[in-house]
C-alpha positions in Angstrom: -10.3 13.9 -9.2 -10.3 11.8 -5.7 -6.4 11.6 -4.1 -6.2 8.2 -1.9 -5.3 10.0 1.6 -2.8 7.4 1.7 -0.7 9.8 -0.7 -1.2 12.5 1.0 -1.0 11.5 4.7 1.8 9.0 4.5 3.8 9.0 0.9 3.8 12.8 1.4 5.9 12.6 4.9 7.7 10.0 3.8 9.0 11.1 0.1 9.8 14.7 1.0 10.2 14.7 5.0 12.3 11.5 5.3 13.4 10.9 1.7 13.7 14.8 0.9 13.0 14.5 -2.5 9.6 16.9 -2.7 10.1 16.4 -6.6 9.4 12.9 -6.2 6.2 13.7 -4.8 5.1 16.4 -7.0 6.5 13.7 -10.1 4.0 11.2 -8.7 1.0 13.2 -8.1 1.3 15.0 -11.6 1.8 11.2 -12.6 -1.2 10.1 -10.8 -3.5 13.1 -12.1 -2.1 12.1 -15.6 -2.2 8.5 -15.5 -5.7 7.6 -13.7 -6.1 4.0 -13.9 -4.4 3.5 -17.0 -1.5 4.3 -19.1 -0.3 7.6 -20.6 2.6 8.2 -23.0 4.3 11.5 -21.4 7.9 13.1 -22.6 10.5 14.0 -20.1 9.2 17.7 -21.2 5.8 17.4 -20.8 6.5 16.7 -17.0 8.8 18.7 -16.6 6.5 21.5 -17.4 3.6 19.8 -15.7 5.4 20.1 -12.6 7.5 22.7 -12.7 10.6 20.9 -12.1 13.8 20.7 -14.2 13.9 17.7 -17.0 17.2 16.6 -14.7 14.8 16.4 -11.4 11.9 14.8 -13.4 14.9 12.1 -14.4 15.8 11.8 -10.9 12.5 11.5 -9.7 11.2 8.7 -11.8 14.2 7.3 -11.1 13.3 7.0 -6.9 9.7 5.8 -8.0 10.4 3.4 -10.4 12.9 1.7 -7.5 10.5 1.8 -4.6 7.7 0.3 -7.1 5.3 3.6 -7.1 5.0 3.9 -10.6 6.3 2.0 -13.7 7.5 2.6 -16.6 8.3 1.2 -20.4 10.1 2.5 -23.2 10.6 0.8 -26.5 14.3 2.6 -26.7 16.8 4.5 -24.2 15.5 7.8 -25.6 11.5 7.0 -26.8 8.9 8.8 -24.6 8.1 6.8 -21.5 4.8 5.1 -20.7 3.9 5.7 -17.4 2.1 3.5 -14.9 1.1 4.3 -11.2 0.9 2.2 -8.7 -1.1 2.1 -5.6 0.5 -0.7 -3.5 -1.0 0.3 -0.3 -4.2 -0.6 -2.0 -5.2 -4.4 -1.6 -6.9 -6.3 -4.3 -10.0 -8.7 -3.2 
């Protein structure tokens, strides 16, 4: 798998040096590995053990994504497994 270098030499300074949310970053690349170009159903759990993190810091982290537009995500109900989008929007199309 290729990482962007965008991620890793300016989202990474900027989520968990000047935002200091690390778990937002590791969300996002777990997300990003997960994801590809497409979409993938993943459970609260499923990152949460992908990552390492607590289902409470997953929740927090998709929360900060989802706001400043890195990933997106659609549920059909409150509590129905999320499917996960990643966005790229350093990346211009054309």
């Amino acid at each position: 798998m290729e990482i962007d270098p965008y991620v890793i030499d300016v989202l990474l300074p900027d989520l968990v040096g000047h935002d200091r949310h690390p778990s937002a970053y590791l969300t996002y690349l777990y997300l990003y590995r997960q994801v590809a170009d497409n979409t993938a159903e993943l459970s609260l759990r499923q990152i949460a053990e992908g990552t390492g993190l607590s289902r409470r810091a997953v929740q927090a982290a998709l929360a900060r994504l989802e706001g400043r537009g890195l990933i997106g995500v659609e549920r059909d109900t409150i509590t129905s497994v999320g499917r996960y989008t990643v966005n790229r929007p350093w990346v211009r199309l054309g």
